[in-house]
Gaussian input, Z-matrix of N, CA and C with variables (Angstrom, degrees):
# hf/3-21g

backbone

0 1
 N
 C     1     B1
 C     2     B2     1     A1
 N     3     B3     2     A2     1     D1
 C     4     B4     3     A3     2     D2
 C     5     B5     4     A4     3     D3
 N     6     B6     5     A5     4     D4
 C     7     B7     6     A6     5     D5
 C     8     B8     7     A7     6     D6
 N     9     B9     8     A8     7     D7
 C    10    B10     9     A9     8     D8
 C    11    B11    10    A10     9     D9
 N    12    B12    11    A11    10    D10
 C    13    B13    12    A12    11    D11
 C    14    B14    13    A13    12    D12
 N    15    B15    14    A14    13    D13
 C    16    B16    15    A15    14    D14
 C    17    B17    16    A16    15    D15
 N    18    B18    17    A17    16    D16
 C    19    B19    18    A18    17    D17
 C    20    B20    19    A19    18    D18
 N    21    B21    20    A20    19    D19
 C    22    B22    21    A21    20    D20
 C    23    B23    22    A22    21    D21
 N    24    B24    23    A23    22    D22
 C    25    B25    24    A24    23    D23
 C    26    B26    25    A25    24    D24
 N    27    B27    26    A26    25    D25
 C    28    B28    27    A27    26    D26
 C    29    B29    28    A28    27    D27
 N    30    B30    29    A29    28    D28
 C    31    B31    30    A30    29    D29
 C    32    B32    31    A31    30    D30
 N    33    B33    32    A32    31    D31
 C    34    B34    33    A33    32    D32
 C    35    B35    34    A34    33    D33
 N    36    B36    35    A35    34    D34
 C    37    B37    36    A36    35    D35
 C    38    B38    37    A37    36    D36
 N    39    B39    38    A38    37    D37
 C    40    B40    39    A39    38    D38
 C    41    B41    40    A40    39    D39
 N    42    B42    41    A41    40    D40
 C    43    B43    42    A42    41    D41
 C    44    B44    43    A43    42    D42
 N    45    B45    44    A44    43    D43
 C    46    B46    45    A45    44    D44
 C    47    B47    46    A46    45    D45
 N    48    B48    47    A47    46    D46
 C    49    B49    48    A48    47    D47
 C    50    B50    49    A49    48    D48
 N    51    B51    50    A50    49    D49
 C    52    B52    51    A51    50    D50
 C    53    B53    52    A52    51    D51
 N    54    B54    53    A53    52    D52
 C    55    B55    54    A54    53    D53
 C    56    B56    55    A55    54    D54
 N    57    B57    56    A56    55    D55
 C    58    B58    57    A57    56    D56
 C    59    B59    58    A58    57    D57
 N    60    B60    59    A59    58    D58
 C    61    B61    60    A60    59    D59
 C    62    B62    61    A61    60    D60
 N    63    B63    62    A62    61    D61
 C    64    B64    63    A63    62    D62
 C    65    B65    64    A64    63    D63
 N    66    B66    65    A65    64    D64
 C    67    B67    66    A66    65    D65
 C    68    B68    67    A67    66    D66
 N    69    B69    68    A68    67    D67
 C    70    B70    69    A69    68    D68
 C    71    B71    70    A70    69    D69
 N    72    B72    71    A71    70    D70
 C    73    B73    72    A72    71    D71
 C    74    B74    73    A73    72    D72
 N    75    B75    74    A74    73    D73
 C    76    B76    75    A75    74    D74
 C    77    B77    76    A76    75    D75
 N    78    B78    77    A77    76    D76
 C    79    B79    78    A78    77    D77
 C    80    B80    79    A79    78    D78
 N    81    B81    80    A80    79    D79
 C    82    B82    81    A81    80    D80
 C    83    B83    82    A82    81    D81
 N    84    B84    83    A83    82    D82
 C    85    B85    84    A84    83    D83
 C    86    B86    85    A85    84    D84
 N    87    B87    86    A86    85    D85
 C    88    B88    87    A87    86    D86
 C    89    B89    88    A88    87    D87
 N    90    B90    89    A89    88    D88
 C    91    B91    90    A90    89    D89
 C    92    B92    91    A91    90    D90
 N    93    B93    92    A92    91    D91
 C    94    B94    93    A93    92    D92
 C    95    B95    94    A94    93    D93
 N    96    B96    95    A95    94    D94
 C    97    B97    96    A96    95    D95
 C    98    B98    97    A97    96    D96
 N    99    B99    98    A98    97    D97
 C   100   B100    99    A99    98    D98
 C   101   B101   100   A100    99    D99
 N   102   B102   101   A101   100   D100
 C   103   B103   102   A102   101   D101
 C   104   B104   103   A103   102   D102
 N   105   B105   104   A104   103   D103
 C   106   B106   105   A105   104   D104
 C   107   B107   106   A106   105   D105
 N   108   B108   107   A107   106   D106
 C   109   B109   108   A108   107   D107
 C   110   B110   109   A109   108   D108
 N   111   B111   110   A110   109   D109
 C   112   B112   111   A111   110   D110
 C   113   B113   112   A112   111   D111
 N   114   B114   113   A113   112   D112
 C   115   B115   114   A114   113   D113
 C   116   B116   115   A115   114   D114
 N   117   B117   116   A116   115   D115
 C   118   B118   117   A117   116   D116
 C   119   B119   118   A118   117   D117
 N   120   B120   119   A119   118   D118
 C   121   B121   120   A120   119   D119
 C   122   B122   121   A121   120   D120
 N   123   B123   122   A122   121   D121
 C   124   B124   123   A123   122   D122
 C   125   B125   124   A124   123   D123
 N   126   B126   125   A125   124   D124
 C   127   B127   126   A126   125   D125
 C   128   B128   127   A127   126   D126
 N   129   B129   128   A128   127   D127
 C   130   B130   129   A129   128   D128
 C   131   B131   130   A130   129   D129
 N   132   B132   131   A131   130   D130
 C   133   B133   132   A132   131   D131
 C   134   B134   133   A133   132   D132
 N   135   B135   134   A134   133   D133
 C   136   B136   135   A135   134   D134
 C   137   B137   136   A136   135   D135
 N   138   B138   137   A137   136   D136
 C   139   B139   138   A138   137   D137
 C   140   B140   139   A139   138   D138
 N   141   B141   140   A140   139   D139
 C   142   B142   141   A141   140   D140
 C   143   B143   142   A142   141   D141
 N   144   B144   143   A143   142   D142
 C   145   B145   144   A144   143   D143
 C   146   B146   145   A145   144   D144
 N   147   B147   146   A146   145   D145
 C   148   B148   147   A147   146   D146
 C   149   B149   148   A148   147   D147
 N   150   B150   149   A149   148   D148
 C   151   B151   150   A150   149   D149
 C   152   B152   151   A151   150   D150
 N   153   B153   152   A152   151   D151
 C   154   B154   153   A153   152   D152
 C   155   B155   154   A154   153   D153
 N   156   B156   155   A155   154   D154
 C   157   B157   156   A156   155   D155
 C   158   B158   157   A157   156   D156
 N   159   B159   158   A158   157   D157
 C   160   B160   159   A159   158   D158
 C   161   B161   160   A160   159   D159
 N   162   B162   161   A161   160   D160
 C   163   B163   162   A162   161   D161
 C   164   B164   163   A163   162   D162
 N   165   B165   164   A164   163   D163
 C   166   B166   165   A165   164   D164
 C   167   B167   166   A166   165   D165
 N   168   B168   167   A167   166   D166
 C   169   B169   168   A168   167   D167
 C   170   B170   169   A169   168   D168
 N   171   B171   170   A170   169   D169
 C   172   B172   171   A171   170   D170
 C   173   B173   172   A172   171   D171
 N   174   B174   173   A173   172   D172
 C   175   B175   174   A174   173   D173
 C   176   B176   175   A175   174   D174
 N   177   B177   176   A176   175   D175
 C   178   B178   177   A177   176   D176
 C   179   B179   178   A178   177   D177
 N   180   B180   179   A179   178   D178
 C   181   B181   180   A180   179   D179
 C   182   B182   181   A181   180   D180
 N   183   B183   182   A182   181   D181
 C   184   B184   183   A183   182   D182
 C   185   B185   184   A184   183   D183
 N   186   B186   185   A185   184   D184
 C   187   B187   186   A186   185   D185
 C   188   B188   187   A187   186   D186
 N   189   B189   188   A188   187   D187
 C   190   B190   189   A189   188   D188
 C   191   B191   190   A190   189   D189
 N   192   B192   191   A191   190   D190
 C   193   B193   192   A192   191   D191
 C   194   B194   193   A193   192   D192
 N   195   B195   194   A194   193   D193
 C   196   B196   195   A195   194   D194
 C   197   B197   196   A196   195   D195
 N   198   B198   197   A197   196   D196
 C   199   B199   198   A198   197   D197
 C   200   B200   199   A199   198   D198
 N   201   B201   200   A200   199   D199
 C   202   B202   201   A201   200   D200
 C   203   B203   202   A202   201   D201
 N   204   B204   203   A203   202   D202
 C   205   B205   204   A204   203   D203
 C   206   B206   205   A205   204   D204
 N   207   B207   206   A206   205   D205
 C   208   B208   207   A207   206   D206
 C   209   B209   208   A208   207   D207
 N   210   B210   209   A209   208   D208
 C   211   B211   210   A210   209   D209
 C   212   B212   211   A211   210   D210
 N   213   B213   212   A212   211   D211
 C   214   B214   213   A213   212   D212
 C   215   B215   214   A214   213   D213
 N   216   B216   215   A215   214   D214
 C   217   B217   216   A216   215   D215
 C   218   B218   217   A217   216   D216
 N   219   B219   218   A218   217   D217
 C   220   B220   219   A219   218   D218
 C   221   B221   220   A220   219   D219
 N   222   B222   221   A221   220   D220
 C   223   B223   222   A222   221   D221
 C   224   B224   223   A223   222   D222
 N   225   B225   224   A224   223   D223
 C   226   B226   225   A225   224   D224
 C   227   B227   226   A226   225   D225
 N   228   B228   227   A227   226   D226
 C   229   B229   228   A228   227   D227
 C   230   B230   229   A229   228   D228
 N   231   B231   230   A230   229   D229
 C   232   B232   231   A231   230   D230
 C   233   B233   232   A232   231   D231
 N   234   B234   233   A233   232   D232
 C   235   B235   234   A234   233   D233
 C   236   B236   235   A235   234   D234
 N   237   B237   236   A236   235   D235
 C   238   B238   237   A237   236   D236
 C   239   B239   238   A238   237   D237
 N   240   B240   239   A239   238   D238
 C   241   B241   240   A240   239   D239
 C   242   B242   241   A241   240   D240
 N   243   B243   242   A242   241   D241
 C   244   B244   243   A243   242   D242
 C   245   B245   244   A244   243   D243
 N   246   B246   245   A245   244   D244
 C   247   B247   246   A246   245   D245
 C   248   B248   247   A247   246   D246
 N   249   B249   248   A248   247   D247
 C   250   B250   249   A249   248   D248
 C   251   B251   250   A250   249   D249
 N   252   B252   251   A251   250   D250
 C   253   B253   252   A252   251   D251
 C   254   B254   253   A253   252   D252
 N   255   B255   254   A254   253   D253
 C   256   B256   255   A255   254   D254
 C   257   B257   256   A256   255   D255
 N   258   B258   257   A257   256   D256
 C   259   B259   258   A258   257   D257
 C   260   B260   259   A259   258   D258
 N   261   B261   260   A260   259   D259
 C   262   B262   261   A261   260   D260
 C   263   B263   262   A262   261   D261
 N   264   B264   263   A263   262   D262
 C   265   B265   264   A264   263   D263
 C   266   B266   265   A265   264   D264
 N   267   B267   266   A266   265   D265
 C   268   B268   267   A267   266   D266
 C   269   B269   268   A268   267   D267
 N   270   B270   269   A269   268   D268
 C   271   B271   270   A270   269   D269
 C   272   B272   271   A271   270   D270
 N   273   B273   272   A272   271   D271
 C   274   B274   273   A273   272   D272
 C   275   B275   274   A274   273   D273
 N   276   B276   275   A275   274   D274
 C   277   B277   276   A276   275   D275
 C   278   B278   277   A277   276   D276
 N   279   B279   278   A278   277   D277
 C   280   B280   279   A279   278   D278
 C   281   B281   280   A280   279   D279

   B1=1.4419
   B2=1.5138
   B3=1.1593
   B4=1.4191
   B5=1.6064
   B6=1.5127
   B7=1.4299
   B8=1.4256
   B9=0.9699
   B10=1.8118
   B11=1.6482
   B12=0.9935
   B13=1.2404
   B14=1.8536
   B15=1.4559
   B16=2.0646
   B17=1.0022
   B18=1.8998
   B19=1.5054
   B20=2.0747
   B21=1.2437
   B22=0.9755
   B23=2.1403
   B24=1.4264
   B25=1.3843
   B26=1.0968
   B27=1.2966
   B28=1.0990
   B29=1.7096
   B30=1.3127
   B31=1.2657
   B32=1.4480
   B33=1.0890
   B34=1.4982
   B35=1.3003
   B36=1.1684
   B37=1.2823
   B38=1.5182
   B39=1.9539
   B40=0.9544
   B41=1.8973
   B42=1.5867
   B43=1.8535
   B44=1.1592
   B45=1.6189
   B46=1.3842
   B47=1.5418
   B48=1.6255
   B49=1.3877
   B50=1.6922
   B51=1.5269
   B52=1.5619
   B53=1.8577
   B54=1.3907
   B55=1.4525
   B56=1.6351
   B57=1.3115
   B58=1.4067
   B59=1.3969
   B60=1.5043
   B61=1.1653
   B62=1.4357
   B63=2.2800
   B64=1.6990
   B65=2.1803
   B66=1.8587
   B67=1.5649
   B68=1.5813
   B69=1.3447
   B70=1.6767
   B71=1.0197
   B72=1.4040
   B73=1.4551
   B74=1.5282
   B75=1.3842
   B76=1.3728
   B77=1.5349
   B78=0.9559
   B79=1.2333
   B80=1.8742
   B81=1.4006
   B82=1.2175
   B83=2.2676
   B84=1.2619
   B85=1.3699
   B86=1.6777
   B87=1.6901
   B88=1.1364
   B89=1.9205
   B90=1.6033
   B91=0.9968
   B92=1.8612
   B93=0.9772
   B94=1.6821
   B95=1.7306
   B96=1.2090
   B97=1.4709
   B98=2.2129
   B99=1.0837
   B100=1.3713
   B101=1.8903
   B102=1.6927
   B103=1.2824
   B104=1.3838
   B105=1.5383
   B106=1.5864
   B107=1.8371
   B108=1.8547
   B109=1.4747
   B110=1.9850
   B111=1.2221
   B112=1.2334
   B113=1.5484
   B114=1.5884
   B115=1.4173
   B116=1.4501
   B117=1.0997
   B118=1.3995
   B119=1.2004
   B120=1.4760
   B121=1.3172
   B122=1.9174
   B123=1.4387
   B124=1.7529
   B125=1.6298
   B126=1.3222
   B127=1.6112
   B128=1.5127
   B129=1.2786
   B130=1.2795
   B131=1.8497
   B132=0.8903
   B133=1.4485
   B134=1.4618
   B135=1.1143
   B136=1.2465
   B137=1.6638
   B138=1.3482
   B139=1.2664
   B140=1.9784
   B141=1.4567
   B142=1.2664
   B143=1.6605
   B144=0.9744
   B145=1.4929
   B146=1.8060
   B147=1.6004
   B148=1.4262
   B149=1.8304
   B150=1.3897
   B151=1.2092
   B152=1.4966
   B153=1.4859
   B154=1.7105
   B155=2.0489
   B156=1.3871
   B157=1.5479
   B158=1.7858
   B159=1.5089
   B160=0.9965
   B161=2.1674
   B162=1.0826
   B163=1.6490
   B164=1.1046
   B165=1.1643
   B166=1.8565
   B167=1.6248
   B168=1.4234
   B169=1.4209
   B170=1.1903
   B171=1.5074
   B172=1.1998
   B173=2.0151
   B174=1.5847
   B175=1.6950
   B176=1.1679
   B177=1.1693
   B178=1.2383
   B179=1.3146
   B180=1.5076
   B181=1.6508
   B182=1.3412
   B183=0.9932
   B184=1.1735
   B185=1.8396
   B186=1.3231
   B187=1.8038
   B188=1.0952
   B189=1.6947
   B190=1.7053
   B191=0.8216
   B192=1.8052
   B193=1.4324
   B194=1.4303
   B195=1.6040
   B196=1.5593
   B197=1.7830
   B198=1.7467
   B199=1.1358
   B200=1.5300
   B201=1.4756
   B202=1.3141
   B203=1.4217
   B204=1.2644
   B205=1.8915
   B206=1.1607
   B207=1.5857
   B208=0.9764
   B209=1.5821
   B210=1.2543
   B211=1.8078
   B212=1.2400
   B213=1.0930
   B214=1.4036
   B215=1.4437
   B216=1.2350
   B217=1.9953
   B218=1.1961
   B219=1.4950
   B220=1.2984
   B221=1.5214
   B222=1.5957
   B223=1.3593
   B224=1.9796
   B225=1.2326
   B226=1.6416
   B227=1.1004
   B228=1.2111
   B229=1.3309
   B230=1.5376
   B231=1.2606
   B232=1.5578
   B233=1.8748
   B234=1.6779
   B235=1.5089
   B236=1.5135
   B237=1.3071
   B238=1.5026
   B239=1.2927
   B240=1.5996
   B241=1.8664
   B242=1.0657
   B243=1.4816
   B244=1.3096
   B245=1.5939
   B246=1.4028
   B247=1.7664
   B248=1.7076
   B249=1.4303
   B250=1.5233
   B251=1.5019
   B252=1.3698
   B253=1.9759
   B254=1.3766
   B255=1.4624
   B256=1.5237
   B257=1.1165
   B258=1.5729
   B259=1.6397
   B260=1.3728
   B261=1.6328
   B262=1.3747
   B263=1.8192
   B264=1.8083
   B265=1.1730
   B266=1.5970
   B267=1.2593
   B268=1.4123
   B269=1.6784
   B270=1.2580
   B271=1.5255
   B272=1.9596
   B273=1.4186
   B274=1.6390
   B275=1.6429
   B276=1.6794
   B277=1.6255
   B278=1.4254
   B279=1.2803
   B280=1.4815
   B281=1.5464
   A1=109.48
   A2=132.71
   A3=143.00
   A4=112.99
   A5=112.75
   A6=115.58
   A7=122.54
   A8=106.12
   A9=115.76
   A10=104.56
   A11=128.72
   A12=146.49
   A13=102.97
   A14=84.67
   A15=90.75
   A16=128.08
   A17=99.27
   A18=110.00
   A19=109.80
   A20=123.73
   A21=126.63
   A22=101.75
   A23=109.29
   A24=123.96
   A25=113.49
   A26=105.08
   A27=134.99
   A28=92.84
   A29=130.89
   A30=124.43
   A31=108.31
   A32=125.91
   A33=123.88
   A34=113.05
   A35=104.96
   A36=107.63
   A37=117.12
   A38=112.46
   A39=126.88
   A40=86.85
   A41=104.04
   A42=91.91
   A43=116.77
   A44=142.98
   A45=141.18
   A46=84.33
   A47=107.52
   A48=128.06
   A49=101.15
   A50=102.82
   A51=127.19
   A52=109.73
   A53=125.36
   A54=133.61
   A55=107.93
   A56=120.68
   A57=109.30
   A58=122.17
   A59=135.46
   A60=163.63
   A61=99.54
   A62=107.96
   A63=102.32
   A64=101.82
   A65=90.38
   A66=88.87
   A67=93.66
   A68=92.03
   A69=112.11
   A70=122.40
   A71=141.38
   A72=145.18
   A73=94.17
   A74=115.92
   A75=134.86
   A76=131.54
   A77=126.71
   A78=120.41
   A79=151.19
   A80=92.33
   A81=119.13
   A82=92.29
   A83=111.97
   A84=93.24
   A85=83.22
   A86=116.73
   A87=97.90
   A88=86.79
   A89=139.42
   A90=157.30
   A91=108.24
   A92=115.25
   A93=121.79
   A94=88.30
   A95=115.70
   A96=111.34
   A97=111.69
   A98=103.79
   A99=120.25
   A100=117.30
   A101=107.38
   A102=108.64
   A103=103.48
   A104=132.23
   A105=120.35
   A106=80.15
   A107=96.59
   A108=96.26
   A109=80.66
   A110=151.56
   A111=165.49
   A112=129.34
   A113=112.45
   A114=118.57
   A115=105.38
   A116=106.03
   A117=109.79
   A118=138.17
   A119=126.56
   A120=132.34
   A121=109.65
   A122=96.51
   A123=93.32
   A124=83.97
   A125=102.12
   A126=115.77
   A127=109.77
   A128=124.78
   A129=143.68
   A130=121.10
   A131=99.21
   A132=111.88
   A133=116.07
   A134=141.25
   A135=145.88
   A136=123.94
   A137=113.10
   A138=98.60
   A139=131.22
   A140=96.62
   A141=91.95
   A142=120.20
   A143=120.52
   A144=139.69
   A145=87.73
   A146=113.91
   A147=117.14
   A148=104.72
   A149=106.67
   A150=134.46
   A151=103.88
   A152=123.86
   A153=114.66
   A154=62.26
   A155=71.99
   A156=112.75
   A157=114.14
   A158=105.60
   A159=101.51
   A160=115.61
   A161=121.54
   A162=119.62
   A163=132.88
   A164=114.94
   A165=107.40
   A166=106.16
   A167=101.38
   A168=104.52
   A169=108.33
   A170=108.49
   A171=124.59
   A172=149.91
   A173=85.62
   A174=92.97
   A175=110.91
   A176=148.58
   A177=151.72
   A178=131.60
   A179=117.21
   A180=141.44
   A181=103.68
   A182=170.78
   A183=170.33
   A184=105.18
   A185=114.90
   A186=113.79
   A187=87.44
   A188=125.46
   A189=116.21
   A190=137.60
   A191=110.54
   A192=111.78
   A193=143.10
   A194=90.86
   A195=134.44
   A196=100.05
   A197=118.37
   A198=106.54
   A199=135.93
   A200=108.89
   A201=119.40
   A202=127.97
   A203=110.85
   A204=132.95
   A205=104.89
   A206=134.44
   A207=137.31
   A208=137.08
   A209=101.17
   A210=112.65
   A211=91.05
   A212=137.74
   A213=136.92
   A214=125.41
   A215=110.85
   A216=123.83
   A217=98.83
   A218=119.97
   A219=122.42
   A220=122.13
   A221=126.48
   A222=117.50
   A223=103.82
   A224=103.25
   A225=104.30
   A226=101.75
   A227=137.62
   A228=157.82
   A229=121.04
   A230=139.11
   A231=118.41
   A232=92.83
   A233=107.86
   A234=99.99
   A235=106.42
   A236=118.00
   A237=134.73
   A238=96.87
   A239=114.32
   A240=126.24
   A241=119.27
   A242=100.74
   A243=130.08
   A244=115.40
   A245=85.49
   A246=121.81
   A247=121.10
   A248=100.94
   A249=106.88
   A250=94.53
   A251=108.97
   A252=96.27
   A253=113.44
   A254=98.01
   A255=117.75
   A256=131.39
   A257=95.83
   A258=112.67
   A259=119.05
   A260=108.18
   A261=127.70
   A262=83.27
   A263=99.62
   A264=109.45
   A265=108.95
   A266=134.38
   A267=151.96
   A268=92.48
   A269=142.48
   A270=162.69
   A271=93.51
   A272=100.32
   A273=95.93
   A274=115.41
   A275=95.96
   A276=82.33
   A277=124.20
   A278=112.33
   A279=109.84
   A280=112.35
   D1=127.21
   D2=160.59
   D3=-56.18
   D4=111.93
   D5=173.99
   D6=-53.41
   D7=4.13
   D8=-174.15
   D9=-56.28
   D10=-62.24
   D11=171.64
   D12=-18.54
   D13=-56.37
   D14=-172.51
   D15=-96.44
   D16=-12.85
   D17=-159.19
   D18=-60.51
   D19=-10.38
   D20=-149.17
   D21=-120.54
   D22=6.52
   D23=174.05
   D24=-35.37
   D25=-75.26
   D26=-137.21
   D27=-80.66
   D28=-21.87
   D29=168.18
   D30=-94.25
   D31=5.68
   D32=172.27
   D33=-101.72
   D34=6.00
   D35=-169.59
   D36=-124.96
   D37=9.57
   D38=141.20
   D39=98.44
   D40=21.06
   D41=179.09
   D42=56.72
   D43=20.86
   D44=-155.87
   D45=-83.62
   D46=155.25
   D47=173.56
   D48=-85.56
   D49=133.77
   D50=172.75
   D51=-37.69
   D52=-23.36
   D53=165.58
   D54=-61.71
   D55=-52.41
   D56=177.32
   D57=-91.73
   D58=6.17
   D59=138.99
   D60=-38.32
   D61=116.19
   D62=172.63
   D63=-92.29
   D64=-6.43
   D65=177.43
   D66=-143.66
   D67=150.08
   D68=178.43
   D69=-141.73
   D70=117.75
   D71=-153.10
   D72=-132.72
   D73=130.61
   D74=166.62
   D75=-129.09
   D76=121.16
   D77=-146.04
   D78=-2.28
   D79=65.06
   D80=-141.00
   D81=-68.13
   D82=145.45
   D83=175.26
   D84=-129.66
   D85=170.72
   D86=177.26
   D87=-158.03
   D88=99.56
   D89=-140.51
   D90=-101.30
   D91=124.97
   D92=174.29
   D93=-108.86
   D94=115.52
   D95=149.02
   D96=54.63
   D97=-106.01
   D98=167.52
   D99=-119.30
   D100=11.54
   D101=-176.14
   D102=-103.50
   D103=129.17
   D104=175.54
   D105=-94.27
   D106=134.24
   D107=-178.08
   D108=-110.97
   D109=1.77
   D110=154.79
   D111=-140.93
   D112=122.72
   D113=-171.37
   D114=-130.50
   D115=133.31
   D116=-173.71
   D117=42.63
   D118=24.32
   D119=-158.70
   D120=-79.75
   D121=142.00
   D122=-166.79
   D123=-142.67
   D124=146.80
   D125=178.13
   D126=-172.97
   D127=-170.86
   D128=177.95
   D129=-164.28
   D130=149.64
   D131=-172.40
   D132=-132.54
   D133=86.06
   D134=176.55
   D135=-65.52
   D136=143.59
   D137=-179.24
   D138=-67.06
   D139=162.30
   D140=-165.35
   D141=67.02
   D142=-10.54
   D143=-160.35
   D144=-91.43
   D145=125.01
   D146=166.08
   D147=-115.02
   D148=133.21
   D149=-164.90
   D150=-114.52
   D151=152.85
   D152=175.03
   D153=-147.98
   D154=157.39
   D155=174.77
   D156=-128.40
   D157=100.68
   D158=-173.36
   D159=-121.13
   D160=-179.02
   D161=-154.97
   D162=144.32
   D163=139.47
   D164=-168.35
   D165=-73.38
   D166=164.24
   D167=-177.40
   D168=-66.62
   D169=155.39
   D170=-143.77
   D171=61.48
   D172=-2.94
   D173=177.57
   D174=-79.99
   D175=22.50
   D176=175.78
   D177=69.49
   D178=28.69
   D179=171.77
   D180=-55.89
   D181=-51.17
   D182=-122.13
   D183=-137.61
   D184=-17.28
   D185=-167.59
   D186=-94.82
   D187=-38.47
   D188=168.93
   D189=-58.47
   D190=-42.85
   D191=151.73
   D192=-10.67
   D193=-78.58
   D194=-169.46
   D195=-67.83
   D196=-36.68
   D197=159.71
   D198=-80.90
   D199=-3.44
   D200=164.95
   D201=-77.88
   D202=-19.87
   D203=171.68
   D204=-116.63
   D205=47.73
   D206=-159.15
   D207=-15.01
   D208=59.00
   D209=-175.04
   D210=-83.48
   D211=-12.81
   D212=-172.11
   D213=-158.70
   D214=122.47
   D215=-162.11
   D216=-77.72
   D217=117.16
   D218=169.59
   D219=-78.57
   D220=145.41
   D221=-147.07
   D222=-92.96
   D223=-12.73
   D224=-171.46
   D225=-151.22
   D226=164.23
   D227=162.85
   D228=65.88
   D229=-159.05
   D230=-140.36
   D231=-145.10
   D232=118.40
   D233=162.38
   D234=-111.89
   D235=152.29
   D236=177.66
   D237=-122.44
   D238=131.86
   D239=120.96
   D240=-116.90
   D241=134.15
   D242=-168.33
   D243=29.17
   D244=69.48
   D245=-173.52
   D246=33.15
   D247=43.69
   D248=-179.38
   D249=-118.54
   D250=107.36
   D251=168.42
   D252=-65.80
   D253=155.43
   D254=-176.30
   D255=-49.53
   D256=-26.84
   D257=-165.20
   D258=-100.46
   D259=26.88
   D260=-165.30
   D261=-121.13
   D262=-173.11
   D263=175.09
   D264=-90.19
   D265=121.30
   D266=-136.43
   D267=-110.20
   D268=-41.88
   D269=-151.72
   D270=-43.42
   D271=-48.04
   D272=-172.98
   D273=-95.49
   D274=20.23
   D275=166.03
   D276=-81.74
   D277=165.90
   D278=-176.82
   D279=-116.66

């Protein structure tokens, strides 16, 4: 997938520091076989803050998703809500 899609987040998102961020994505990669369907993707999501994720089919809108509600284990790099990584036990988020 071409980072094009995300490359531009992080300024849409007004540069906010990862402290007021309820999600934080850092170079997230996320691997099919020999297909990267996500490479390096970095963003933030602030609260109250509504976000659309948009991209032609196939840029990987939906694999970010699915790795943000963990339908799907991302292969590198680190997502937070409300600064609990994913890859912890998730049960007491709110």
């Amino acid at each position: 997938m071409s980072n094009e899609v995300f490359k531009d987040a992080s300024k849409m998102s007004g540069g906010r520091e990862s402290d007021d961020a309820i999600i934080v994505i850092e170079g997230v990669f996320k691997r099919f076989k020999d297909f990267e369907a996500l490479k390096n993707i970095n963003m933030q999501v602030g609260r109250k803050e509504v976000v659309v994720v948009i991209g032609p089919s196939g840029s990987g809108k939906s694999t970010l998703i699915r790795c943000i509600n963990r339908l799907e284990a991302h292969d590198d790099g680190h997502i937070l809500v409300d600064g609990t990584a994913l890859t912890t036990d998730i049960r007491n988020i709110q």
